[in-house]
TIGU-700912 format. One record per residue (C-alpha): residue in one letter; x, y, z. Coordinates in steps of 0.02 Angstrom, whole numbers, plus 50000, padded with zeros to 5 digits. Each point is the difference from the previous one (the first is absolute). Layout:
# residues N
aXYZ ...
This chain:
# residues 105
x510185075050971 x498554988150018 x498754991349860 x498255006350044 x498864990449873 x498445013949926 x498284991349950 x498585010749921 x498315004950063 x499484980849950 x501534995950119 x500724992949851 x501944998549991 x500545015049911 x501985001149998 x501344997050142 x500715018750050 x501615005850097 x499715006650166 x501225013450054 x499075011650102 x500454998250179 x498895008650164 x500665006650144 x500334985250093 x500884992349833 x498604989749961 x499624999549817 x498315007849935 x499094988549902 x498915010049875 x498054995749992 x499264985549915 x501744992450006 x500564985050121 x501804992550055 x499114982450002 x500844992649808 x498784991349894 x500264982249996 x501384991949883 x498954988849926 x499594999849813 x498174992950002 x499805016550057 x499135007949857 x499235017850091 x500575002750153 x498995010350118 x500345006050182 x498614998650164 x500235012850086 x499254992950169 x501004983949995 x501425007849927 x500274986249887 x500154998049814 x498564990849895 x499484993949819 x498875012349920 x500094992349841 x498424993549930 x499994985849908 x499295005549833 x501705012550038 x501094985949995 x499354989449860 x500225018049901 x501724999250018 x500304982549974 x500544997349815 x499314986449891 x501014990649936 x500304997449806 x499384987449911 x501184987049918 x500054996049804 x498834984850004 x498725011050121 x500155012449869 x499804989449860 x498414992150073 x499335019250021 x500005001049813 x499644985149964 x498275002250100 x499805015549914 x500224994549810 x498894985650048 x498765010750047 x500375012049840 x499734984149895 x498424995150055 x499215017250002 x500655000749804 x499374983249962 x498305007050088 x500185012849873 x500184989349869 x498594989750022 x498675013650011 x500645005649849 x499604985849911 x498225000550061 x499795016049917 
């Protein structure tokens, strides 16, 4: 048994597969759109994607891709507190606003 690695019509990395299937000469038959080369080991690999004329592995990633999967990070208490505090400012003047035209009526 042999790893044979399958990538999509995008050459994309798809799943690694068991090879079992031997020929007549006892060479193992590696199914279409599948390759023996292993994707690199490297994890700032984010979409891994197979050239068929180097037969080499590539980033296909884009990088809007890989900002979408990067997580923001929460904000801590006094970030948090500053969000609201920004906001109830801004309540507060729009009420005061308020209240002034009122008293032009």
């Amino acid at each position: 048994m042999i790893l044979a690695y399958e990538y999509n019509y995008q050459n994309e990395l798809v799943r690694p597969i068991e090879v079992f299937e031997r020929d007549d000469e006892g060479n193992y038959v590696i199914p279409n759109q599948c390759t023996t080369i292993a994707p690199p080991n490297n994890p700032s690999f984010y979409k891994a994607a197979f050239d068929v004329e180097k037969q080499q592995w590539y980033e296909s990633a884009t990088q809007e891709y890989i900002n979408s999967l990067k997580t923001k990070p929460k904000p801590n208490d006094l970030e948090i507190l500053k969000e609201q505090n920004a906001f109830l400012t801004k309540q507060m003047a729009q009420i005061l606003r308020d209240i002034k035209g009122l008293k032009t009526l």
